[in-house]
N, C-alpha and C positions, 0 to 999 in steps of 0.2 A: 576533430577526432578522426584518425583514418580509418577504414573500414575494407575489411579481407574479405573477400570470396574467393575461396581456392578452384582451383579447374575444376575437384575431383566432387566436391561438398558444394550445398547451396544453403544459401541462411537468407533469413527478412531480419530488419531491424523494427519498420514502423509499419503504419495504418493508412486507410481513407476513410471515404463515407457517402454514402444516396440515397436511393427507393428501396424501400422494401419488396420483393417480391417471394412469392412463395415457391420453396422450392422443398426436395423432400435431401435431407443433407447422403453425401453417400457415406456407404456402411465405413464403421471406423472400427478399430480395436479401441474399447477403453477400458479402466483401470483392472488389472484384472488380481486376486488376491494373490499374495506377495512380493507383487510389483513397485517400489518406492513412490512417491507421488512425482512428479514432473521427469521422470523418464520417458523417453522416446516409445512410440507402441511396438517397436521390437524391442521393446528391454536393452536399450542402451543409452547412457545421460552423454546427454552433447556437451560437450568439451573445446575450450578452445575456438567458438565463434563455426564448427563445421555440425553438417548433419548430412548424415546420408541421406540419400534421395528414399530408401524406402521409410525413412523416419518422417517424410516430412508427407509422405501421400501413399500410405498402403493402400495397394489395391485397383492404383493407378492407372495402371500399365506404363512402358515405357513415355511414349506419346504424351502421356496427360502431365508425368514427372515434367518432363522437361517444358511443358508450358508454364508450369508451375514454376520449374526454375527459373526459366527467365523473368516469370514474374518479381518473384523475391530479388532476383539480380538489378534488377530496374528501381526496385525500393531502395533497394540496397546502397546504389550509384547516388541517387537521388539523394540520399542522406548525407552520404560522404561530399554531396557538392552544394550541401547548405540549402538546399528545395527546402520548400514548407510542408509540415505535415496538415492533416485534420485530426485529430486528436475527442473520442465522446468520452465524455465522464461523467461516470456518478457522484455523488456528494460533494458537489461542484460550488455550494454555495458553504462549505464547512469551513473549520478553523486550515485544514488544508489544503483543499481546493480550491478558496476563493486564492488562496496565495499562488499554486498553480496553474485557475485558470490567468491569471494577472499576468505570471512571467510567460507564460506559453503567447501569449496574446501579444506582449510588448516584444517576443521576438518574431512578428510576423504570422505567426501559425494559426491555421483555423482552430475553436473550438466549439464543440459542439455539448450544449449542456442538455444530461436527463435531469429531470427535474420533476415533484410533484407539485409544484406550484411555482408556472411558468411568469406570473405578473411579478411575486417574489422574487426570483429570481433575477428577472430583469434592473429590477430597483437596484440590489446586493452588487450585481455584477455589471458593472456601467464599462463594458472595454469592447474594441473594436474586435472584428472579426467573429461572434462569440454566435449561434442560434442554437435557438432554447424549442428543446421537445417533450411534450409532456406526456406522459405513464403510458396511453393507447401510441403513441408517436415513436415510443424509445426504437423500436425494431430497426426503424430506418434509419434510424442516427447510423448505425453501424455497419449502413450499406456502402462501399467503397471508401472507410476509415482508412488511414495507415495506424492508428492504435486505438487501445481502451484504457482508459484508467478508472478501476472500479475503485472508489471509496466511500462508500455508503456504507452505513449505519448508524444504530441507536446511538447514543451516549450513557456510556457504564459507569460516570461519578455521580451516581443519584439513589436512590434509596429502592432497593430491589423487591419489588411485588412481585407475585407470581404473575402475574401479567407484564411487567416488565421485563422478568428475564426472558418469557416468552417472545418479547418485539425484539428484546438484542439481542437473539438466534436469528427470531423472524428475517430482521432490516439486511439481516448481514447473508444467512444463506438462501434464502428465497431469490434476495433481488441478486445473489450470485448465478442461482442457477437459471433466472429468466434473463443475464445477461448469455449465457451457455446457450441456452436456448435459441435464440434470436438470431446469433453469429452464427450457429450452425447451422439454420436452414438457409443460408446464406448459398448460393454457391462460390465455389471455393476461390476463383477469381475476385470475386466478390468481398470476400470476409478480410478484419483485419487483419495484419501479420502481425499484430503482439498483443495479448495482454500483460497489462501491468494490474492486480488485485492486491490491497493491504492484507494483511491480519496484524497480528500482533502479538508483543513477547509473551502474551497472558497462555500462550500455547506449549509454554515450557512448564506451567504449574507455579509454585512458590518456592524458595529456600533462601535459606541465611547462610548458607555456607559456598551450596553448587557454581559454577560459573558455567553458563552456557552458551552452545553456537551453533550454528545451522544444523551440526549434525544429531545435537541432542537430542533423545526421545520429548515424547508429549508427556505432558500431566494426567491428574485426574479428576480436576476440579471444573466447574464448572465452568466459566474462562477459557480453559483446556480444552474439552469438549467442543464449544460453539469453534474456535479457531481450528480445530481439524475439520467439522464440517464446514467450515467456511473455504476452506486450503483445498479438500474436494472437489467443493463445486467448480472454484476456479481451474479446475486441473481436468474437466469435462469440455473446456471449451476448446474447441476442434480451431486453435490456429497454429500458426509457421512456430511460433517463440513466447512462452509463458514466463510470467516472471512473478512473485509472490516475497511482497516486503514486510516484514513481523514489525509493527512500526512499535517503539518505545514512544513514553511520555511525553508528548508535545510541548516544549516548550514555547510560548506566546503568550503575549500582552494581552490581546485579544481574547481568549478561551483559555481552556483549559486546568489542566491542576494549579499550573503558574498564577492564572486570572480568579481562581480561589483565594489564594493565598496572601498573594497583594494587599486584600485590603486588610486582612489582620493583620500581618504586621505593619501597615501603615498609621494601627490604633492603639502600636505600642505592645502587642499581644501574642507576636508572631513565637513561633517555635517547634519543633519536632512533632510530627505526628504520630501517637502511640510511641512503641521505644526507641526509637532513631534510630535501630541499628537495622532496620528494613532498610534493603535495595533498593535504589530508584536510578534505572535506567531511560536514558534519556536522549532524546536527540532535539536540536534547534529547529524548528518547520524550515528553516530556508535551506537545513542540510538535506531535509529529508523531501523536500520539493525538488530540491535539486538531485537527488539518488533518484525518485522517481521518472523525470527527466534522463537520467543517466542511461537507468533501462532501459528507456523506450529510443532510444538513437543509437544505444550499443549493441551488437550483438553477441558482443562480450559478454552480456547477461544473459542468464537464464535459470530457472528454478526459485531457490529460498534465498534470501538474504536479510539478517538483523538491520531493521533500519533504528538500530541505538550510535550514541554517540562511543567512540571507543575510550572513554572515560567514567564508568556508570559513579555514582557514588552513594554512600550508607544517605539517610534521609535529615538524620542527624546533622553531616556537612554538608546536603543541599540548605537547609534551613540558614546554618551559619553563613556560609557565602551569602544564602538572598537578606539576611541583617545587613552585612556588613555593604552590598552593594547600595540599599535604603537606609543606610544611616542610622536601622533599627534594633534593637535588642530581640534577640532570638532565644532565651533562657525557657519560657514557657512553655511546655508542653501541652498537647490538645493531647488529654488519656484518652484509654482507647474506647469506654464504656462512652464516652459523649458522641462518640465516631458511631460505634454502635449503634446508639440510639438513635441517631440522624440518618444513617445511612441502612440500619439493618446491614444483612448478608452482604450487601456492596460495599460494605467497609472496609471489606479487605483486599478491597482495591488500590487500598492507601496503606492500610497494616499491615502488608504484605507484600514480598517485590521478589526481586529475581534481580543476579546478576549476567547480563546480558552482554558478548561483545559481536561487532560486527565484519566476525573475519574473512567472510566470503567479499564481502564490501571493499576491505582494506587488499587484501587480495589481488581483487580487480583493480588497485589504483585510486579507488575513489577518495579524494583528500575534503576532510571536514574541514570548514570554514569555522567551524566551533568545538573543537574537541575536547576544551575542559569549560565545567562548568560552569566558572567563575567570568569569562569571556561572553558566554551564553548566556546566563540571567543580567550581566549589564548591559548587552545589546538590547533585551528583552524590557525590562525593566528601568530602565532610563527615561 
């Protein structure tokens, strides 16, 4: 991929990483009310891979910009001539992570895993290049990064206590804002030049009718809420290029709604959940490992982007495709009262969907490896 830096603009693409040392970060503008989330702190959205030099260090002064530039210039170079990143990530050992830290690793590139349980960890993630820091440790993961990729959090296909939805605000904006934290007091030579943080499409709300894309408003459900303050946090952390992917339903073998599913229609049982005519937007993990990937070498990215696949489908013809890939009869419906009662309030995490595309994604060029469904659940599923 080739990579522009104009005379006039400077931009980073990626990260490193070292020692923590303390430092007190200097004063920044942040978000301030009416400002959109990942604008520039003079209210201006970078476009086109440039940023002004007061976007990327107010306060600077001349002198300090242009060390800064050449910094990001040097990233920059370095990316375009195929150099290795360092790469720290959170939920390193998840249905997505374990598959990003794998390809990041097989191409060479350090990674560096936060983790709260480093022995874990190690077991899960058997690949070269890879060290593991545990929860007192994380700070310095993120000393002289070229990136971050934050994806941490709870798991929302579970049966929602009030103590539960409290951990999946907790998992996802806390350890957002102590990843903010950490990089900032960073000095700025120092800190990485990109985050890459998930959230998810659960940030649009629900409907049966709407189609939505980056530009659409939030909801007001509860989904809705934790992914604005999760989008926040991430939008605090003081580096070169923020990037924030609304990740749709994971498909995989491994986890997910997919690794639900499986076995009941394997017992003959399989079929629609609730009325099938709920949304279910979706992306393959190797698409969406590969977009996050994307971000962190492009500078082409920056801000929001739908990490769905650009083919979402009703639930109904998810169902029918995964019969007809497992050889299995899909007639059955799972009503909604048994969802209910297994799942409580988190039912409607499956009863309810959203149609989702990803046109900042398609856009930038980014070409899916899986764009219809039916491609995806037999790679998955096979």
């Amino acid at each position: 991929m080739q990579t522009r830096v104009s005379a006039h603009t400077h931009q980073t693409l990626l990260p490193s990483c070292s020692c923590f040392q303390q430092h007190t970060p200097h004063p920044r503008t942040r978000t301030r009310a009416g400002r959109q989330p990942f604008q520039t702190s003079n209210g201006s959205l970078r476009r086109s891979g440039s940023l002004h030099f007061s976007a990327i260090a107010p306060g600077l002064g001349r002198s300090g910009v242009q060390r800064q530039s050449r910094l990001l210039v040097q990233v920059t170079r370095a990316s375009a001539d195929g150099e290795k990143m360092t790469i720290a990530i959170t939920g390193a050992t998840g249905l997505v992570g374990s598959r990003l830290v794998s390809k990041l690793s097989s191409q060479g590139h350090s990674v560096r895993v936060l983790t709260r349980n480093v022995g874990a960890a190690r077991n899960k993630l058997p690949y070269g290049r890879l060290q593991f820091y545990a929860p007192a440790e994380w700070a310095s993961a993120f000393d002289g990064a070229t990136g971050v990729v934050n994806l941490a959090g709870e798991p929302i296909a579970t049966r929602w206590t009030p103590a539960h939805k409290a951990e999946i605000k907790r998992s996802r904006v806390a350890t957002t804002r102590a990843i903010a934290d950490a990089v900032n007091s960073l000095p700025e030579d120092r800190r990485p030049r990109v985050l890459v943080s998930t959230s998810a499409v659960g940030y649009y709300g629900v409907s049966d009718t709407e189609t939505f894309s980056e530009k659409s408003g939030s909801g007001q459900d509860f989904l809705s809420e934790v992914c604005r303050e999760w989008e926040a946090a991430a939008d605090d952390t003081q580096v070169a290029r923020k990037v924030v992917v609304r990740s749709g339903i994971v498909l995989a073998r491994e986890g997910g709604a997919l690794a639900k599913m499986l076995p009941v229609f394997n017992v003959f049982a399989g079929g629609p959940l609730g009325s099938g005519r709920q949304w279910f937007s979706w992306i393959h993990r190797d698409d969406l490992v590969s977009l996050i990937i994307e971000a962190l070498t492009s500078d082409a990215y920056s801000g929001v982007y739908n990490g769905t696949a650009p083919n979402p489908v009703r639930m109904s013809e998810l169902c029918s495709q995964l019969g007809t890939v497992l050889g299995r009869p899909s007639w059955l419906p799972v009503p909604d009262f048994a969802l209910q009662t297994l799942l409580g309030e988190g039912a409607g995490v499956v009863l309810d969907g959203q149609r989702v595309l990803p046109a900042r994604a398609q856009e930038a060029g980014f070409k899916f490896k899986f764009p219809e469904v039916s491609a995806a659940l037999k790679s998955v599923a096979r």
